[in-house]
TORKOL-4160 file (C-alpha; in steps of 0.2 Angstrom, whole numbers, padded with zeros to 4 digits, m for minus):
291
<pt num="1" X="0178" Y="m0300" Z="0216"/>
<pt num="2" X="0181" Y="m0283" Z="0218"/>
<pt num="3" X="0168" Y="m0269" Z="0230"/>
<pt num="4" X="0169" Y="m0259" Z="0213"/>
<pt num="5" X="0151" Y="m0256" Z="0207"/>
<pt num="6" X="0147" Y="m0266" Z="0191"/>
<pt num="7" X="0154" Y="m0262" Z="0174"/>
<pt num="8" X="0143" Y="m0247" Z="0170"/>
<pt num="9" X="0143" Y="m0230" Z="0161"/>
<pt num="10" X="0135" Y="m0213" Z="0168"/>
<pt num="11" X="0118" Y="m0213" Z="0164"/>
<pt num="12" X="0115" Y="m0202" Z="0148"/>
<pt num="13" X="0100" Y="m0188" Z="0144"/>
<pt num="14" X="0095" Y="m0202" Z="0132"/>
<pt num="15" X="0093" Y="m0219" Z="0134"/>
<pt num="16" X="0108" Y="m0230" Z="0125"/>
<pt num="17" X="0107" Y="m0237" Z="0110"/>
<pt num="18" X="0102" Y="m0255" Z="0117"/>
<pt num="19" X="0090" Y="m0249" Z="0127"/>
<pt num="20" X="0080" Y="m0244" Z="0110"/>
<pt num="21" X="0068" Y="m0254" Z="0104"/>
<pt num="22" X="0059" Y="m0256" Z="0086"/>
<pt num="23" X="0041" Y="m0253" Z="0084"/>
<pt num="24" X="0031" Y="m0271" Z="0087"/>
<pt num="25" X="0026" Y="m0276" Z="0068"/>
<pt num="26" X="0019" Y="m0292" Z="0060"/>
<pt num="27" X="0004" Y="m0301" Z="0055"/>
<pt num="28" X="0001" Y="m0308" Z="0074"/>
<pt num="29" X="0006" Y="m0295" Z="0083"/>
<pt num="30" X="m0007" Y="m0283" Z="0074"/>
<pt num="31" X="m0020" Y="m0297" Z="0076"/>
<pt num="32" X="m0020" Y="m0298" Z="0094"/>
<pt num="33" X="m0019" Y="m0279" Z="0095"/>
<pt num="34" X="m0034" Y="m0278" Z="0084"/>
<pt num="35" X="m0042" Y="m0291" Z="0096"/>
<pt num="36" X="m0036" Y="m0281" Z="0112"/>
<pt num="37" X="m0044" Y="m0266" Z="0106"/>
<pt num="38" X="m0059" Y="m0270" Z="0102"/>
<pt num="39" X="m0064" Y="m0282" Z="0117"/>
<pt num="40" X="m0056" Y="m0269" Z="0128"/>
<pt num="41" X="m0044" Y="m0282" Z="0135"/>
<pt num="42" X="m0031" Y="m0279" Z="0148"/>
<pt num="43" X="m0014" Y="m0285" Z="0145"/>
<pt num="44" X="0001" Y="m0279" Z="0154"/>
<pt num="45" X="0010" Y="m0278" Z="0139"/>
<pt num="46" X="m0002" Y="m0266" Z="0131"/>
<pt num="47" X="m0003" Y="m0255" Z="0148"/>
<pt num="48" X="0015" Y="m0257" Z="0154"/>
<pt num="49" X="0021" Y="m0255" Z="0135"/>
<pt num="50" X="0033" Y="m0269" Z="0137"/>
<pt num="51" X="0049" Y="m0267" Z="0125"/>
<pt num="52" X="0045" Y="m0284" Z="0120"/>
<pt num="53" X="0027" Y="m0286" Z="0117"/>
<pt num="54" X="0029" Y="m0286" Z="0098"/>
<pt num="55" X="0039" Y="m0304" Z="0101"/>
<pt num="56" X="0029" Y="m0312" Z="0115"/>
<pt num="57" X="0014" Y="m0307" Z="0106"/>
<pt num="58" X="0021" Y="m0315" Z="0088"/>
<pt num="59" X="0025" Y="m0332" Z="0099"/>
<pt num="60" X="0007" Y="m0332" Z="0106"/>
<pt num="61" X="0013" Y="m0328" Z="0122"/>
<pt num="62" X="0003" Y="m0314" Z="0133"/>
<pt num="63" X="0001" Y="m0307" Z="0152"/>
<pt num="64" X="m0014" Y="m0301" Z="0163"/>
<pt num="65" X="m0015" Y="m0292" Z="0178"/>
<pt num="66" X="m0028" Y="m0297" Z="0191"/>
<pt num="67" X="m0036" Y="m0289" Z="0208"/>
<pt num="68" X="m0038" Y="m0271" Z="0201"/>
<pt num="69" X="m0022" Y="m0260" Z="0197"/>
<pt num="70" X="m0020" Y="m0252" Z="0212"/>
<pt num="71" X="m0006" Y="m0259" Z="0224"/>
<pt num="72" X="m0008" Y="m0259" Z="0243"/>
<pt num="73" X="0013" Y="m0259" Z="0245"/>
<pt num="74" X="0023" Y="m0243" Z="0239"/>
<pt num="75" X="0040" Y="m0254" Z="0230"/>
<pt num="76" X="0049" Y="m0238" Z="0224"/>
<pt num="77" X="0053" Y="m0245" Z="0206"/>
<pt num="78" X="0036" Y="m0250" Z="0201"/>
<pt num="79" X="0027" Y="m0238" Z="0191"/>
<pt num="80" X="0007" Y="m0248" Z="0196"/>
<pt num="81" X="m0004" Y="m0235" Z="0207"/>
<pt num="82" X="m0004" Y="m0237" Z="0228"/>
<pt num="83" X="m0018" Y="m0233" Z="0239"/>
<pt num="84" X="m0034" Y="m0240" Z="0245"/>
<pt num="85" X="m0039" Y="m0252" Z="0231"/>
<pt num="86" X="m0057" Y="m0257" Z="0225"/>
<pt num="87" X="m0065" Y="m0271" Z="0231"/>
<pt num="88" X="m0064" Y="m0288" Z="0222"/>
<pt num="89" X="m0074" Y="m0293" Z="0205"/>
<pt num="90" X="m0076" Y="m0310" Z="0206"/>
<pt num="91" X="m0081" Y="m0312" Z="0189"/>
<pt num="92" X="m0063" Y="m0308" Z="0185"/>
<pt num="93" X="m0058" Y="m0325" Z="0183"/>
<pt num="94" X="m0071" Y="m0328" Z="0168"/>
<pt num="95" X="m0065" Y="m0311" Z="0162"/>
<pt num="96" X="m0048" Y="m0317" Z="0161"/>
<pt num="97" X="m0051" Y="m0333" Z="0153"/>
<pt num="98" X="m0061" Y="m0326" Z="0143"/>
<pt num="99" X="m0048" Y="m0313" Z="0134"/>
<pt num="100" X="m0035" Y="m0329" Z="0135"/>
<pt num="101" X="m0047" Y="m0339" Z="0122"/>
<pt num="102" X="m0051" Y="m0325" Z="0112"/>
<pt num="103" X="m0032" Y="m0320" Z="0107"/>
<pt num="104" X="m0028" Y="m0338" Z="0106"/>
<pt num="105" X="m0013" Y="m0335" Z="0119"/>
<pt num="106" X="m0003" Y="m0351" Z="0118"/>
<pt num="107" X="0006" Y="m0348" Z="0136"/>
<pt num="108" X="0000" Y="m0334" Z="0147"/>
<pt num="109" X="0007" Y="m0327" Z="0162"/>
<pt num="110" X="m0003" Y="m0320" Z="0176"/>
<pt num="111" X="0002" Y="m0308" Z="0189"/>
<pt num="112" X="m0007" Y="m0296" Z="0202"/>
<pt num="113" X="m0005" Y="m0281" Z="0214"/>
<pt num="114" X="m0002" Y="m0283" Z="0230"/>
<pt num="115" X="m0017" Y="m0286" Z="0241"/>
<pt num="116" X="m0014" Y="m0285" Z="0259"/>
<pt num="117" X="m0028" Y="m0277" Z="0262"/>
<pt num="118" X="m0038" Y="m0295" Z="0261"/>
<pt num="119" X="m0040" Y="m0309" Z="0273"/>
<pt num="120" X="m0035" Y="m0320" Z="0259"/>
<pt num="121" X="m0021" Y="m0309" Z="0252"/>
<pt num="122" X="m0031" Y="m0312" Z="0235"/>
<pt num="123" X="m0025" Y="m0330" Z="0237"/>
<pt num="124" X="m0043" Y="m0336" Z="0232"/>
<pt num="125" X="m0045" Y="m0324" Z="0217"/>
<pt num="126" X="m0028" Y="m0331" Z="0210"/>
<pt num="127" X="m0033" Y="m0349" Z="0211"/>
<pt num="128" X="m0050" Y="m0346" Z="0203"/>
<pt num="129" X="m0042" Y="m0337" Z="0189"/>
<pt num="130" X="m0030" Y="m0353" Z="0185"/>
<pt num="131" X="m0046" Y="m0365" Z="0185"/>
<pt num="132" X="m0056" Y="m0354" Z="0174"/>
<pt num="133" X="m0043" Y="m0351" Z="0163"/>
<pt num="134" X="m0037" Y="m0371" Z="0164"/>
<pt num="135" X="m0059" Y="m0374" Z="0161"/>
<pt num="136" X="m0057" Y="m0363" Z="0145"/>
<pt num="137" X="m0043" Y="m0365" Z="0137"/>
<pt num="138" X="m0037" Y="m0384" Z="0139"/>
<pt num="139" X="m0021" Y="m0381" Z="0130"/>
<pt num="140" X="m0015" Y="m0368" Z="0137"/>
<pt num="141" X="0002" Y="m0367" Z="0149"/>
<pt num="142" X="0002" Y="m0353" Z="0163"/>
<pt num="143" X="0013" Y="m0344" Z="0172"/>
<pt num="144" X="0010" Y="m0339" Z="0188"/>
<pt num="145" X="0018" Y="m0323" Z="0195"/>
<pt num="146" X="0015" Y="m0319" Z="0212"/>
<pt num="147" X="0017" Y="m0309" Z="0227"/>
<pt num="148" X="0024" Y="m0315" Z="0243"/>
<pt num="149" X="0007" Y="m0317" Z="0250"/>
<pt num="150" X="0015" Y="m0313" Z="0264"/>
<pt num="151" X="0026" Y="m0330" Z="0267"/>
<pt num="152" X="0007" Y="m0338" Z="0272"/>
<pt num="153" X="0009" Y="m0355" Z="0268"/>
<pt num="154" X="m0010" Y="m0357" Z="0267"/>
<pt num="155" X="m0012" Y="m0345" Z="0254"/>
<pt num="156" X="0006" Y="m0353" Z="0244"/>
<pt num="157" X="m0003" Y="m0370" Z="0245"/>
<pt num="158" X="m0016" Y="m0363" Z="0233"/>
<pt num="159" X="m0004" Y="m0360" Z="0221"/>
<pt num="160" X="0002" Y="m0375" Z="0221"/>
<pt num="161" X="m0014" Y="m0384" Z="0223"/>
<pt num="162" X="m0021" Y="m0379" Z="0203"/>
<pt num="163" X="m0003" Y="m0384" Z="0196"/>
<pt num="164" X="0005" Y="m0370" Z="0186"/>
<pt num="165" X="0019" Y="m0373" Z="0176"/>
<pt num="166" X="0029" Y="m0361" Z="0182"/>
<pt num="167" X="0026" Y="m0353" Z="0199"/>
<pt num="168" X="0035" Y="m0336" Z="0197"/>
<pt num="169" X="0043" Y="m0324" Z="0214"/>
<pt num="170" X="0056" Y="m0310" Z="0211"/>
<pt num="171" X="0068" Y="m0303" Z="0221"/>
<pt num="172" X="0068" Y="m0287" Z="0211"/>
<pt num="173" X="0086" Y="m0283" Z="0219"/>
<pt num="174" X="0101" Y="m0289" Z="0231"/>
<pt num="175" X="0098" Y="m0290" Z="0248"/>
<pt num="176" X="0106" Y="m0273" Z="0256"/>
<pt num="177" X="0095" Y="m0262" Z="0243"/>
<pt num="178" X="0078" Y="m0272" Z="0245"/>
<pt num="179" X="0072" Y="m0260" Z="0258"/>
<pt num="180" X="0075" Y="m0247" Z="0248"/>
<pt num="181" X="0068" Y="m0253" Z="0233"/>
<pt num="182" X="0053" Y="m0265" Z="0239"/>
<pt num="183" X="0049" Y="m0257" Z="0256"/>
<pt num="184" X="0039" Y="m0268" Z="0262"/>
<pt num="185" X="0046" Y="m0286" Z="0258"/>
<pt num="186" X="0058" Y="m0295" Z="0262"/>
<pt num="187" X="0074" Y="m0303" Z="0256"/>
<pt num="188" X="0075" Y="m0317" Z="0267"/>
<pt num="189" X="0054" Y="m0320" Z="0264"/>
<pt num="190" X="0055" Y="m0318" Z="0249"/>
<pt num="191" X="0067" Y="m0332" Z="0245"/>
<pt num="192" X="0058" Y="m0343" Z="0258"/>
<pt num="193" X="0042" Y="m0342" Z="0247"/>
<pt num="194" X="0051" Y="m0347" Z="0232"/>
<pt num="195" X="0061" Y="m0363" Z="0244"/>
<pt num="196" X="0041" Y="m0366" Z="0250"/>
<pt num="197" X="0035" Y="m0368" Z="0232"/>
<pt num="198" X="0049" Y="m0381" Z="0224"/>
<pt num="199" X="0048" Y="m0391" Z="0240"/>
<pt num="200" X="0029" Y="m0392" Z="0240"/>
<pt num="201" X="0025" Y="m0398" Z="0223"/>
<pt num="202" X="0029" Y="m0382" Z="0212"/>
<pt num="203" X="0032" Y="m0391" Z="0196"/>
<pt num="204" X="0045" Y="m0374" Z="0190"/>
<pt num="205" X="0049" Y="m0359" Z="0198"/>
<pt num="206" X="0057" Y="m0345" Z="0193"/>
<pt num="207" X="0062" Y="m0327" Z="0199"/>
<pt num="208" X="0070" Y="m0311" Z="0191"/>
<pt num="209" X="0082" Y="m0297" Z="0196"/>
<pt num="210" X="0084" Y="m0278" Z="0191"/>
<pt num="211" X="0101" Y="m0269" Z="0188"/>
<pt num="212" X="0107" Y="m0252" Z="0188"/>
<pt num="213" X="0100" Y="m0248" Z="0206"/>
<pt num="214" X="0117" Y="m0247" Z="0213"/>
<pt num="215" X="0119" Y="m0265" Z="0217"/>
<pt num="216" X="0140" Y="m0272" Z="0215"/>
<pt num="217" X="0146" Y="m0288" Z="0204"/>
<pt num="218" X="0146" Y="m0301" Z="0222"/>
<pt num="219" X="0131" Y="m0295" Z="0226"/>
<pt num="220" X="0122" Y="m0299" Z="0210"/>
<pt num="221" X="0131" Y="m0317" Z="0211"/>
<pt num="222" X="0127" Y="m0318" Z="0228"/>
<pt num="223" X="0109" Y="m0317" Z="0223"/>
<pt num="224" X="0110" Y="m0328" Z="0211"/>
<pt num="225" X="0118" Y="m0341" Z="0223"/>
<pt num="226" X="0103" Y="m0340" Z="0237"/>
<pt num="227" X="0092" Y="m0342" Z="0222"/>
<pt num="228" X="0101" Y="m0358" Z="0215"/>
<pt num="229" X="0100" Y="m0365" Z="0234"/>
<pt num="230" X="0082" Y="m0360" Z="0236"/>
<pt num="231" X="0080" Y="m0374" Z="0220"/>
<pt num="232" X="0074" Y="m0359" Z="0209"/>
<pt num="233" X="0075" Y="m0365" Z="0190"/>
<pt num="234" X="0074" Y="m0349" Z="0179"/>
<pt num="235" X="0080" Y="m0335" Z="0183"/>
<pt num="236" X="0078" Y="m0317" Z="0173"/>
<pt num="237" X="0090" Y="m0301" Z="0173"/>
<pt num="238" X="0086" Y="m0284" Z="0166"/>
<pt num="239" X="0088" Y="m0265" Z="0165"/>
<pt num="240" X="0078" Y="m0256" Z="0180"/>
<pt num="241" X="0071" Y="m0240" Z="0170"/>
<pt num="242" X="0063" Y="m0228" Z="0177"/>
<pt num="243" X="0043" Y="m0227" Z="0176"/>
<pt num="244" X="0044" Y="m0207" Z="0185"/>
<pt num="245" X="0053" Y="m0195" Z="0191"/>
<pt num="246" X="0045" Y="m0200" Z="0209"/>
<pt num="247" X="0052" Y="m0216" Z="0208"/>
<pt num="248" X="0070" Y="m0223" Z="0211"/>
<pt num="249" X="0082" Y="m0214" Z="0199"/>
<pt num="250" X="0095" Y="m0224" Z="0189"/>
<pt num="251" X="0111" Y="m0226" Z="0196"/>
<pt num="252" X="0118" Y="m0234" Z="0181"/>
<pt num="253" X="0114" Y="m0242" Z="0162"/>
<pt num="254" X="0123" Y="m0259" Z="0163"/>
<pt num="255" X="0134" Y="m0264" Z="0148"/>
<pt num="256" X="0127" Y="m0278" Z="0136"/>
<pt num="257" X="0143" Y="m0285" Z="0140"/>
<pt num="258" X="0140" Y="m0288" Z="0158"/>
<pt num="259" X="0123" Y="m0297" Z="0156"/>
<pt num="260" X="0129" Y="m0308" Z="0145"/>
<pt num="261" X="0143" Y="m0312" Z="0158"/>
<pt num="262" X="0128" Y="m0315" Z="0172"/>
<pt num="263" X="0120" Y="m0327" Z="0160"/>
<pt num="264" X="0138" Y="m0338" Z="0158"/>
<pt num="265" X="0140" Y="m0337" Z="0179"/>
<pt num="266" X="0121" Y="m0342" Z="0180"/>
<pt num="267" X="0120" Y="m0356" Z="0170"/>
<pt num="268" X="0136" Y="m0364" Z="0175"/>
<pt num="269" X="0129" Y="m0362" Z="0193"/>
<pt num="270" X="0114" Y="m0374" Z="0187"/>
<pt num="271" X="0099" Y="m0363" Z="0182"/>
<pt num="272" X="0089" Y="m0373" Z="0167"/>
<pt num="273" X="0087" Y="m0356" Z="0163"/>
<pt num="274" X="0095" Y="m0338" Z="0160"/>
<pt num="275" X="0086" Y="m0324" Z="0154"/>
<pt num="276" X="0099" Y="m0308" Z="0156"/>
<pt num="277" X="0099" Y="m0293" Z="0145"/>
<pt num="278" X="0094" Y="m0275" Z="0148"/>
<pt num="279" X="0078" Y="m0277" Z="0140"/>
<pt num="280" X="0073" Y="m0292" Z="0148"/>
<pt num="281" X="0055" Y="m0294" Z="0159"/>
<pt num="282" X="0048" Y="m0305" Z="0170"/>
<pt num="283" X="0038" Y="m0315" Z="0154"/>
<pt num="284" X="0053" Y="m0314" Z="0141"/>
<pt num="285" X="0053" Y="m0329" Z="0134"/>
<pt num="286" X="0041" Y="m0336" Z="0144"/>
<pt num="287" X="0035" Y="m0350" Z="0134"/>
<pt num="288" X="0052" Y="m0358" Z="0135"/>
<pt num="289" X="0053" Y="m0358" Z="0153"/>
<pt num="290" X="0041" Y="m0373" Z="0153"/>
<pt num="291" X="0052" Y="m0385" Z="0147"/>
């Protein structure tokens, strides 16, 4: 492959045409939304308005954010608050559980803020939040998605202990732009967490990239590749947009033409799944990622 940056065009004053999305509509989506509002439940998809919360939402499929909604890392893509945060509800879990059963969610996804400021990197809040939602809603699949908790395998092992179905790390970008874009992880710990996890008893795992940060066609693949050998099953690809002007600026919109050619390259290299489209998330189709 070429050192030519991927097959892009110059970002516009507007967004292109695939990058727009319809309005969320139907009967389930409007239920759920009814049910958000008036118990004053917190869903990412609500807060982060996620392009694709109108299908995930129609599938019974929803994600939660635990340990507060202020990070303790300063990654300079993601648009969640940094500082000091607050200090831990440990009702949470209940909470959690709680807005699961109420929405009927089918298949949630959880994910958190970094926590570095606890002893337990907020290891023990995420476990809790799996049993009490596994206490309270019997049929429901999860999702796990989760920092690097530091690469402490003490705090992984409690991951794996209450038995997601899909135990969930990204990468968020190639190697040489990872300090850059996720200042204090890293690449190489990053991918170790997600070896750890699958050779531990992680049932799934899964990870996800970002493109239009200046990353080139080998390094993407490249990626790909140390995910495959780090026995990663699912991996998802989208559209870095930017949450500020604060934040990383877009270097490039990536053509629909080239995710679809990442999805070919990643499911020949093995990957039980591809998710790879410029409006795809973490959770995209994440009910399907169980099987």
């Amino acid at each position: 492959m070429s050192n030519t940056t991927i097959e892009h065009v110059i970002p516009p004053k507007g967004k292109p045409k695939w990058l727009r999305v319809k309005l969320p509509t139907g009967k389930k989506y409007t239920q759920l939304r009814g049910l958000v509002e008036k118990y004053d439940l917190h869903t990412i998809c609500t807060s982060g308005s996620c392009p694709n919360m109108g299908e995930c939402w129609g599938e019974g499929t929803a994600t939660f954010m635990i340990l507060g909604n202020i990070c303790t890392r300063s990654c300079g893509f993601c648009g969640v608050k940094t500082g000091r945060p607050e200090n831990i509800d440990w009702e949470e879990p209940e909470k959690v559980a709680r807005s699961i059963k109420i929405m009927g969610i089918k298949h949630a996804v959880i994910t958190s803020v970094d926590r570095d400021d606890l002893k337990d990197l907020g290891s023990i809040i995420w476990a809790e939040t799996v049993k009490a939602i596994r206490r309270m809603n019997p049929n429901t699949t999860l999702e796990t998605l989760i920092p690097d908790f530091q690469g402490v395998e003490r705090h992984l092992d409690r991951i794996i202990e209450v038995g997601p179905e899909v135990v969930s790390h990204n990468m968020e970008t190639v190697k040489r732009l990872t300090r850059e874009v996720r200042i204090q992880a890293k690449y190489e710990r990053s991918l170790e967490v997600l070896r750890y996890l699958k050779a531990n008893g992680a049932k799934r795992t899964k990870s996800g990239i970002m493109l239009g940060l200046g990353e080139k066609e080998e390094e993407v693949v490249q990626t790909m590749k140390d995910l495959k050998n780090a026995n990663v099953d699912v991996v998802t690809i989208g559209q870095y947009l930017q949450p500020s002007k604060k934040h990383l600026p877009v270097s490039e919109f990536i053509l629909p033409g080239q995710f679809k050619k990442y999805e070919e390259i990643g499911l020949e290299m093995g990957f039980r799944h591809v998710e790879s489209g410029a409006l795809v998330r973490s959770s995209y189709k994440a009910h399907k990622h169980i099987d």
